[in-house]
C-alpha positions in Angstrom: 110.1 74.8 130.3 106.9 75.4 127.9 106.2 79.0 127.8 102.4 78.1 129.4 101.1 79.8 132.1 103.8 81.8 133.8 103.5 81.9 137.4 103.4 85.4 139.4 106.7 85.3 141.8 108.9 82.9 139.6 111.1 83.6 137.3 111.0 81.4 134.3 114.0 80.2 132.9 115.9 77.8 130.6 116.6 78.0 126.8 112.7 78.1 126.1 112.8 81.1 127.8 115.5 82.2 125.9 118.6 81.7 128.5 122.3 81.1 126.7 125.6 80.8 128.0 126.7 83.8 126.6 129.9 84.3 128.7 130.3 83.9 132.8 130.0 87.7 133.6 126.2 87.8 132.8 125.5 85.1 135.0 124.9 85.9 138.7 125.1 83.4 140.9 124.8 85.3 144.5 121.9 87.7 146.0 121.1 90.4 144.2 121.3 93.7 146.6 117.1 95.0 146.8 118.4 98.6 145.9 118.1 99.3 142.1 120.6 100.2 140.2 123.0 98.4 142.7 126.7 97.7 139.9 127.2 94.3 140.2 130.3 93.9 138.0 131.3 95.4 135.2 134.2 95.0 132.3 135.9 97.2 129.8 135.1 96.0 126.4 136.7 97.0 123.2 134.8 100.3 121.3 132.8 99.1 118.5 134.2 100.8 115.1 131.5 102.2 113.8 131.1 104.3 117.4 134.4 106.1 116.9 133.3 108.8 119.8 133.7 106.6 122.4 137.0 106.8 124.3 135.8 103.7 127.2 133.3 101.1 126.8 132.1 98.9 129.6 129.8 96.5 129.6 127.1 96.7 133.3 125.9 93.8 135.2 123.3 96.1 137.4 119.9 95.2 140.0 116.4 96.0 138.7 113.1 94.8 140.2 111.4 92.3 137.8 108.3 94.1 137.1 106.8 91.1 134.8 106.8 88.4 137.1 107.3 90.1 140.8 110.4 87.8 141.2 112.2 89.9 143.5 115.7 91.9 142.1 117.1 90.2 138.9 120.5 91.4 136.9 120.0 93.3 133.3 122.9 94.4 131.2 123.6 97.4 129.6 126.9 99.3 128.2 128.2 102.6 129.2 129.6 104.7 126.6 132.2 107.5 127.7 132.8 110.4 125.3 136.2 110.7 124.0 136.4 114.8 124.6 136.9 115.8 128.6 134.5 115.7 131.1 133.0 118.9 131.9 133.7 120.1 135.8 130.2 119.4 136.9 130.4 115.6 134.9 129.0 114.3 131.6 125.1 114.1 131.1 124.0 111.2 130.1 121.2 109.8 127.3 119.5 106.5 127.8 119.2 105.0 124.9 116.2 102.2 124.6 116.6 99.8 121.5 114.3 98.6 119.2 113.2 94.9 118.4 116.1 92.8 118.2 114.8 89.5 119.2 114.1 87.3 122.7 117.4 85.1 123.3 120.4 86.4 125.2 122.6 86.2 122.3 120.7 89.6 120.5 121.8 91.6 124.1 123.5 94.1 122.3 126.2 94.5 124.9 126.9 91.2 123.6 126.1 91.0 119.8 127.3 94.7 119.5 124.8 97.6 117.9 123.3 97.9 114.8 124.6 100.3 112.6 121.6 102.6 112.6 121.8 102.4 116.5 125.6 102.7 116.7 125.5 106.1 114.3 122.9 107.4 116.9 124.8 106.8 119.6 127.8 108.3 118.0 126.0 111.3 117.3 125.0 111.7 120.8 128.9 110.7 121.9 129.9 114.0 119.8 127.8 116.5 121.9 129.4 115.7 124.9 126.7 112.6 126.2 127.3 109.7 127.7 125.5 107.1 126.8 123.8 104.1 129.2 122.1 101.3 126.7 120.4 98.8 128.9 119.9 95.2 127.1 116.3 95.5 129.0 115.3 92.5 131.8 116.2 88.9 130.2 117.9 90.1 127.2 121.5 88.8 128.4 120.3 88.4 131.9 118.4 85.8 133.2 114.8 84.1 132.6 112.4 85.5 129.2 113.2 89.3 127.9 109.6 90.4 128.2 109.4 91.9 124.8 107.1 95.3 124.8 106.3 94.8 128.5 106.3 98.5 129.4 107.1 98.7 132.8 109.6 96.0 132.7 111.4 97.6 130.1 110.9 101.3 131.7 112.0 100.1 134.6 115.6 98.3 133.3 116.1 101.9 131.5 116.0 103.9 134.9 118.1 101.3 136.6 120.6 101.6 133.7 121.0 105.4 134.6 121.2 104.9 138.3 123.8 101.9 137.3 126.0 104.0 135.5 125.6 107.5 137.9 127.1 104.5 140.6 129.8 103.3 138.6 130.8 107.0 137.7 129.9 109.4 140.2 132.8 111.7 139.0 132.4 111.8 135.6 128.9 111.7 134.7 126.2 114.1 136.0 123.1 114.2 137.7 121.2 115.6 134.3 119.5 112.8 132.3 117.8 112.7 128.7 115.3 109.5 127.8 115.7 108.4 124.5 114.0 105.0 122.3 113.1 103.8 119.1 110.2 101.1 118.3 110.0 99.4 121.2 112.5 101.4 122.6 110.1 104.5 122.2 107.7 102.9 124.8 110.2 101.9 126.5 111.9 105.1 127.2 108.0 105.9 127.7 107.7 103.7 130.2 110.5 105.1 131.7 108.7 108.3 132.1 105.6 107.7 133.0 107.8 105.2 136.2 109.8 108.2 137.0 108.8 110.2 139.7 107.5 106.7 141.4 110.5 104.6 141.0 113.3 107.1 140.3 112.3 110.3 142.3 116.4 111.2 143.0 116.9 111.4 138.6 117.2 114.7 137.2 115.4 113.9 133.9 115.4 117.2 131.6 113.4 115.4 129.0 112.3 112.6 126.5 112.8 112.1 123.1 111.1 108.9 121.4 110.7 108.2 117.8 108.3 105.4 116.0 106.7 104.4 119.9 104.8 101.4 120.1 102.8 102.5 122.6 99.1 101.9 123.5 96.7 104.1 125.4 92.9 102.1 125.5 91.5 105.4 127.2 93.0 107.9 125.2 90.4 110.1 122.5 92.1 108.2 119.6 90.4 104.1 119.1 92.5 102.1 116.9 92.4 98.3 116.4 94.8 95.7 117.9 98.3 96.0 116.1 98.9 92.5 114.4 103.1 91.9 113.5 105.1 89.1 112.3 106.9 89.8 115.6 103.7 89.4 118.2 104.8 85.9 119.4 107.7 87.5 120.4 105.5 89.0 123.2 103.4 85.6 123.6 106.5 83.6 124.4 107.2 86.1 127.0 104.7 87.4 129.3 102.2 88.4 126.4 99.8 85.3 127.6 97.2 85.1 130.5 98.5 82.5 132.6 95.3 81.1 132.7 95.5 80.5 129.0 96.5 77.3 126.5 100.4 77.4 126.3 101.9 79.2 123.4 102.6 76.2 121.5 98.7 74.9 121.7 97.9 77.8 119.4 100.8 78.1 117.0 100.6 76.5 113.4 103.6 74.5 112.4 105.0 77.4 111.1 104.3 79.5 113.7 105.9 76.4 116.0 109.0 76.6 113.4 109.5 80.5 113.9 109.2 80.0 117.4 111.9 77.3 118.1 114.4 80.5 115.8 113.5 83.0 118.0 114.4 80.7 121.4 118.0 80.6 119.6 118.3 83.6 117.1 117.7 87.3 117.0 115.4 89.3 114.1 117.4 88.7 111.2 116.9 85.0 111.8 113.4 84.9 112.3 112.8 86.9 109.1 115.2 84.8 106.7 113.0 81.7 108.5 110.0 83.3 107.8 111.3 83.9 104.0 112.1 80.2 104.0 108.6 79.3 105.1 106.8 81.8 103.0 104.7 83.3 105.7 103.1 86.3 104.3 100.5 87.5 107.4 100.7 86.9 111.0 97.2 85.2 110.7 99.3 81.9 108.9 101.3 81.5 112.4 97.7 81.4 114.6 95.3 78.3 114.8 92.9 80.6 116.5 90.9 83.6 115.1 91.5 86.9 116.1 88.7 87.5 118.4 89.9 84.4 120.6 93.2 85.4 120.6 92.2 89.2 121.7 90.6 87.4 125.2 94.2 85.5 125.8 96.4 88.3 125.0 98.0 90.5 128.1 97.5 94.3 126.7 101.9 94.6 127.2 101.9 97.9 125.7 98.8 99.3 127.1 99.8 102.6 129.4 97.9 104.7 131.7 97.2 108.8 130.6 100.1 109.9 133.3 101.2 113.4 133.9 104.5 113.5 133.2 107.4 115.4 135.0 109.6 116.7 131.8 108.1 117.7 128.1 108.5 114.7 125.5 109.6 115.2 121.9 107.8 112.3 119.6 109.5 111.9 116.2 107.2 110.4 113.3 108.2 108.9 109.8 105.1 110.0 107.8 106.4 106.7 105.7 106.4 104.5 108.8 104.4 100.9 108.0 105.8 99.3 110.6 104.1 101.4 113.6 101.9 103.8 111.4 101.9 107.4 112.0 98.2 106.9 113.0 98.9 104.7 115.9 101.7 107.2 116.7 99.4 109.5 116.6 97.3 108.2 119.0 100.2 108.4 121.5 100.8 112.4 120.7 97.1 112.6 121.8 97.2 110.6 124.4 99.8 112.3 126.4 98.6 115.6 124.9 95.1 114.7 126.6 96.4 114.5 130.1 97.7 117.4 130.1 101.6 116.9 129.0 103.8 119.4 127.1 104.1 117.3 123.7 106.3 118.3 121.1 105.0 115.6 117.7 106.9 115.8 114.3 106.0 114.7 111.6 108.7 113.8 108.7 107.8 113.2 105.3 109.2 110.6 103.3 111.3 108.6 106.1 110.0 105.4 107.2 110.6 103.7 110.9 113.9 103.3 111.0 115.0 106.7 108.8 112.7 108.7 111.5 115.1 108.0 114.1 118.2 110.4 112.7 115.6 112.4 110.7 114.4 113.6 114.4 118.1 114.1 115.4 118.6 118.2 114.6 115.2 118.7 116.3 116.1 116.4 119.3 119.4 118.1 119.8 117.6 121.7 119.6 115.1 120.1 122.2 117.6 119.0 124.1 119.9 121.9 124.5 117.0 124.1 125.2 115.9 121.8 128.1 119.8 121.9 129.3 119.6 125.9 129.2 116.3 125.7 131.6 113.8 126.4 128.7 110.9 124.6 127.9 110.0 123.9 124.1 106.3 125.2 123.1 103.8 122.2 122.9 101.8 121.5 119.5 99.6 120.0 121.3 96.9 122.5 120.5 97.7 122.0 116.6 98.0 118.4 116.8 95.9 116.9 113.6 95.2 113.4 112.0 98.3 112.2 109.9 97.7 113.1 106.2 98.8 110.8 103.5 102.5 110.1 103.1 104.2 112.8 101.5 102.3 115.8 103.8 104.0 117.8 105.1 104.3 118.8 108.9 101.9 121.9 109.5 103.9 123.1 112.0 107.4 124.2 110.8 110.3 122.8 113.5 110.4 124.9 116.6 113.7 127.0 116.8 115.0 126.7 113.5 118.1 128.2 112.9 
């Protein structure tokens, strides 16, 4: 299959669009029930080492609508992470955890590859408290056909399926009481997941959400920034990031940009940088054969949301350090939401970058997050919100509730 145009109502599929043999249990051979959510198998796997908190891991083979290419119901994995302390009476609550950039082939799922030790402390953290934890690999990472990288309601839509997954598989031990949580693209993905909410998953109790480093686009919001060029953007090309009515991915790709390709079909982020060392590509504009303003008229806008009102208040964690989505652009989201009307709580962190923002948030997520558990509301900054200084600034408003 050449990842050209990509036809609504099929499902692409194949090794081009990432596909692997990873093992028999994420293949699905029969219908997939229409209701989402719907457990189609699931295994006990052994706990990872570095996620001590976790009594009972299972790995989830679970129904989700393919909001990418309108193919019908298509499986997504995710793992289920029980907490090793005893259930409460009324059930465990549970955080959905959205991951960050890990690749496009089946073999980064991390219910397969395992979780990166940044994300496996996290979830740790969250085992402690008394969470569960439900990690969807997102649509086509481990499942079927392309993983379409930073397609928001795709991946929004695999995270509220997760949670309705794992209430199914559970009904006993888990309750009814649900916190969003993401990182990277996982922060617009748990985003996503929001603003889908109240359309797609009206029966989840969802107290709240809690996204750091979100990559997240709003092209009406009151903030303009310019299109976010990465290393990683053919990622999204080879998977749904292309008009179909566009050249194929591979007509507009240098040699390098054909060599990192054919690694991220196969591999997972670590590969396509130590490919990228080996090839020494510096900018993303080496990997094009096109100029920028051509390429803005083929590209689908993935990350691009509407200004939604939004059921639950959302905590947004920033590293005033972050290079990788800069705290301007993050920004821009705060204001966003903040401009439609949404109770936005945006930090600010000074010295931690994109990935040390994600535990740097943690005490202020937890206090978030117990307050929205006790039927309080955290005040919005929303009416304080200001441009990001340089790094090293501090946060103008001090955390709310400090002990």
């Amino acid at each position: 299959m050449s990842s050209g145009p990509l036809k609504a109502g099929e499902l692409p599929s194949g090794p081009s669009a990432g596909d692997m043999d990873l093992s028999p249990f994420y293949r699905w051979d029969g219908d997939v029930p229409a209701a989402p959510g719907t457990v189609l198998r699931a295994e006990e796997v052994e706990p990872q080492a570095d996620i001590p908190a976790a009594a009972h891991v299972r790995r989830l083979l679970y129904s989700a609508p393919d909001q990418r290419w309108d193919s019908g119901q298509v499986p997504v994995s995710a793992t289920l992470f029980l907490p090793s302390a005893p259930a409460p009476a009324d059930g465990w609550p549970i955080l959905a955890w959205a991951h960050g950039t890990l690749g496009i082939a089946d073999v980064c799922a991390p219910s397969w590859a395992g979780f990166k030790g940044r994300d496996a402390a996290y979830i740790n953290r969250w085992l402690e408290r008394g969470f569960a934890v439900v990690a969807t690999d997102y649509q086509g990472l481990g499942g079927p056909g392309p993983h379409p990288y930073s397609v928001w309601r795709a991946e929004g839509q695999s995270v509220l399926d997760s949670v309705r997954a794992a209430l199914a598989l559970e009904p006993r031990r888990l309750a009814n009481r649900v916190v969003l949580a993401g990182q990277s693209q996982g922060g617009g993905a748990a985003l996503g997941a929001a603003i889908l909410s109240q359309r797609q998953a009206p029966e989840l109790n969802i107290l709240g959400a809690v996204i750091t480093g979100p990559n997240s686009t709003f092209p009406d919001g009151p903030v303009a920034l310019p299109p976010r060029r990465s290393m990683t953007m053919f990622l999204a090309f080879a998977t749904g990031g292309l008009r179909p009515d566009g050249p194929s991915l591979e007509k507009i790709l240098t040699p390098k940009g054909l060599a990192l390709l054919r690694v991220a079909r196969a591999g997972c982020t670590a590969d396509i940088a130590r490919k990228a060392r080996e090839l020494g590509v510096a900018s993303s504009e080496e990997l094009l054969t096109i100029p920028a303003r051509e390429l803005a008229a083929l590209r689908v806008p993935t990350t691009d949301m509407p200004q939604a009102r939004l059921p639950f208040p959302v905590l947004i964690g920033t590293g005033q350090a972050d290079r990788t989505i800069t705290p301007e652009r993050q920004y821009a989201v705060a204001a966003a939401l903040c401009a439609a009307g949404n109770r936005i709580i945006w930090r600010l962190y000074p010295g931690l970058g994109h990935d040390g923002a994600l535990h740097g948030a943690l005490d202020d997520a937890f206090r978030f997050v117990e307050a929205r558990r006790a039927g309080e509301t955290p005040p919005a900054n929303c009416d304080r919100l200001q441009p990001p200084g340089p790094p090293g600034e501090r946060d103008p408003d001090a955390p709310f509730n400090h002990d």
